[in-house]
C-alpha positions in Angstrom: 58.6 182.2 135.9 58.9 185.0 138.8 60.5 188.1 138.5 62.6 187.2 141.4 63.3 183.8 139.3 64.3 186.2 136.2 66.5 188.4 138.3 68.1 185.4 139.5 68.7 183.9 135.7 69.7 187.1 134.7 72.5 187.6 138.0 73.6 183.9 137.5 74.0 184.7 133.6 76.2 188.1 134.1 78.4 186.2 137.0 79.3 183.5 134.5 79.3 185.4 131.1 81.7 188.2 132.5 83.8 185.4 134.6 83.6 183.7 131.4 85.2 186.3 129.0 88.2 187.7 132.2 89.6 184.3 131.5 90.2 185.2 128.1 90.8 188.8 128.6 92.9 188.2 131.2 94.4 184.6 130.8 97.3 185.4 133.2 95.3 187.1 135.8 93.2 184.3 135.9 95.7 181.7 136.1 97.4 183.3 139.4 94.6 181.8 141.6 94.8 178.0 140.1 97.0 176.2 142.6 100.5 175.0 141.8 99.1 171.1 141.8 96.5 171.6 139.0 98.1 171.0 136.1 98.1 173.0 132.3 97.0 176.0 134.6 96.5 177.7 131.6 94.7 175.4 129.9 92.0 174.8 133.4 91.4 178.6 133.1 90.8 178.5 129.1 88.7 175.6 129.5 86.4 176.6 132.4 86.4 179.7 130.5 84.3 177.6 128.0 82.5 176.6 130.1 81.6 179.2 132.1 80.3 181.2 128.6 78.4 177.8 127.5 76.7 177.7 131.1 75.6 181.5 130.6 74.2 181.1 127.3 72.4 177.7 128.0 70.6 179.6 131.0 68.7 181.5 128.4 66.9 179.1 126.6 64.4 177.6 128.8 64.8 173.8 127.8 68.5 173.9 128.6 68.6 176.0 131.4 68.6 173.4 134.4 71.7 171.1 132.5 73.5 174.0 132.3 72.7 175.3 136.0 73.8 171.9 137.0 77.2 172.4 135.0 77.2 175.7 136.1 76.8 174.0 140.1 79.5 171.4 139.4 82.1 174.3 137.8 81.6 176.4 141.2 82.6 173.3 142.9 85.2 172.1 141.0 87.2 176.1 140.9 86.7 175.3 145.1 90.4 174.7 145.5 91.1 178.1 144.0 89.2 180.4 146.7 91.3 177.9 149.6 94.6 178.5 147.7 93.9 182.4 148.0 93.2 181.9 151.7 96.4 179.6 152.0 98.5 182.0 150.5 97.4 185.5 150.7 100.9 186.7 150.3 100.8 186.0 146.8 97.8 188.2 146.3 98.2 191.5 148.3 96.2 193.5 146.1 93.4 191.7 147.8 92.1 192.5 151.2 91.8 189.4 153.6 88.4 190.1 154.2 87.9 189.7 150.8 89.3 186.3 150.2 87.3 185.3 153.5 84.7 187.0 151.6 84.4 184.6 148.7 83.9 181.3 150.6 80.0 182.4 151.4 79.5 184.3 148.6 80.2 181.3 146.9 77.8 179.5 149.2 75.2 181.9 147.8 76.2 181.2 144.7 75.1 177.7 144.7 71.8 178.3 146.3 70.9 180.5 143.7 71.8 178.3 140.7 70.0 175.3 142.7 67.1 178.2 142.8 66.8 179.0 139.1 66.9 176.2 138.0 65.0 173.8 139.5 62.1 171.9 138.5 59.1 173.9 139.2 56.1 172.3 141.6 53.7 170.6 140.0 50.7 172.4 140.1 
């Protein structure tokens, strides 16, 4: 593997192991941004919690690292809504530039690419 592979692991892995531990640390922080039509909000930010840690951790070990960058892919998806419900409703979280919501949508973008990087199969040779 690269060293710009291993950077990439290693960014990927910090992202999701820090988001991962906030949503315990800071359960009602967290739940703020899950939109009034998801249900249990508190159990969605516990859970993805889970999974966000278990996603971290299985990018360290090589034969598990591309299930859980594809876990990791599908999370990013699926917490989506939350980045659009900050957009929709900025007043709700003034603490937080606009530009910074705005902000999120391609940095999330990015996001994906890298997992997609990291963990795919690597050319035959």
């Amino acid at each position: 593997m690269t060293r710009a592979r291993w950077a990439g692991v290693a960014f990927v892995f910090l992202w999701f192991a820090l988001g991962g531990i906030a949503h315990f640390v800071a359960t009602d922080t967290e739940m703020r941004i899950v939109p009034p039509y998801i249900p249990w909000p508190r159990a969605a930010v516990l859970i993805s919690g889970v999974f966000e840690l278990l996603g971290a951790a299985g990018l360290l070990w090589q034969p598990t690292r591309r299930a859980a960058g594809m876990g990791l892919f599908l999370l990013t998806l699926a917490v989506t809504p939350a980045h659009f419900y900050m957009l929709q409703r900025p007043d709700l979280f003034q603490s937080i530039p606009y530009w910074a919501l705005i902000l999120r949508l391609p940095i999330q973008v990015a996001l994906l690419a890298l997992i997609a990087w990291i963990t795919a199969e690597p050319p035959p040779r």
